[in-house]
Wavefront OBJ file of the C-alpha trace (Angstrom):
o trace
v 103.706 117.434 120.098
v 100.799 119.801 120.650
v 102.878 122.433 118.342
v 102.159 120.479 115.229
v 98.091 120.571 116.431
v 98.878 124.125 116.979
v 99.879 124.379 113.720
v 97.069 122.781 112.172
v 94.659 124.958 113.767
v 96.195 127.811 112.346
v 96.374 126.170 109.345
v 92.711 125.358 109.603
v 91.858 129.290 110.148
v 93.871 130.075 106.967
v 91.991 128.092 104.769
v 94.234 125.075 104.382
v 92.626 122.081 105.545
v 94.992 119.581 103.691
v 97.951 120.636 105.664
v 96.182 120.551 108.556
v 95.591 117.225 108.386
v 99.250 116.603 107.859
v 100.665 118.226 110.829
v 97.858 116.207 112.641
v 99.266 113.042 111.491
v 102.667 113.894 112.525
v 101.546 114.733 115.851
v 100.064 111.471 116.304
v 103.200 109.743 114.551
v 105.130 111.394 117.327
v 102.443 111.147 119.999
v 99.898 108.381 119.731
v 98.214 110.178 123.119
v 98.088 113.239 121.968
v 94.194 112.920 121.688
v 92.929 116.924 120.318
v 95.336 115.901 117.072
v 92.569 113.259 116.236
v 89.810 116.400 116.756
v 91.527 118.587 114.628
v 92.281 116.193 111.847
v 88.726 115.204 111.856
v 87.883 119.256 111.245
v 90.211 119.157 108.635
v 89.105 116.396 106.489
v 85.862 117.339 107.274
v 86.249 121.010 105.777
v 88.505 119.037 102.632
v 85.275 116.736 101.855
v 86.898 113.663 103.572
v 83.718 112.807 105.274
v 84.816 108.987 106.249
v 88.121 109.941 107.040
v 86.568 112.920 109.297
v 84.172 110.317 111.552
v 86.680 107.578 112.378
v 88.690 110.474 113.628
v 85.645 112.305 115.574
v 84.903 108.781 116.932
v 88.025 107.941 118.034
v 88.356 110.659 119.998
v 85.094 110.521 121.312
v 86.436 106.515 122.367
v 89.703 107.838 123.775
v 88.160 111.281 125.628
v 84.695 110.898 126.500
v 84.848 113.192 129.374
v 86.537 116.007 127.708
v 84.900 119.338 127.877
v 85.530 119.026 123.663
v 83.717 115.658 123.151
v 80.302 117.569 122.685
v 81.250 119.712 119.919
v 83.114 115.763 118.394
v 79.965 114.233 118.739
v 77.976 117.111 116.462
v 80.870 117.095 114.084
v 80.474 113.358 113.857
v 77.018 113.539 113.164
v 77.984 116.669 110.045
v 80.255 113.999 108.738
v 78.018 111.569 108.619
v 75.327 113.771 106.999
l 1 2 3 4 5 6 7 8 9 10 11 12 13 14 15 16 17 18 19 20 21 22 23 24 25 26 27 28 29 30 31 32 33 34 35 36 37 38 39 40 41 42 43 44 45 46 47 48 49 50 51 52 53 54 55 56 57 58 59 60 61 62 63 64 65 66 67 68 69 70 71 72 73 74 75 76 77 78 79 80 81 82 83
């Protein structure tokens, strides 16, 4: 499953932040575990103006990983969503 988040991150670089979100959602059709897809679709709605959206994802990963070396940089990106 990670190569749909792969996908979204490059889809995230190029400016496309809907699709991103997309292939995030697939990967977590596919792959409820697959925690970094929630991360990424946060970004993405995030960068698309989906600020709500963007912190229930941030927040569930922060639930789900809270160890992770990534959870940090969730945690700031919850707080720019919730700006």
């Amino acid at each position: 499953m990670s190569a749909w988040e792969t996908r979204a991150r490059v889809r995230l670089a190029l400016g496309n932040p809907r699709e991103a979100v997309r292939d995030c959602t697939k990967c977590r059709a596919l792959d409820k575990g697959y925690t970094r897809a929630l991360l990424t679709r946060g970004l993405g709605r995030l960068e698309a103006g989906e600020r709500a959206e963007a912190a229930k994802d941030f927040e569930e990963f922060i639930r789900r990983a809270p160890e992770s070396a990534l959870a940090e940089y969730a945690r700031q990106k919850l707080e720019e969503a919730r700006r």
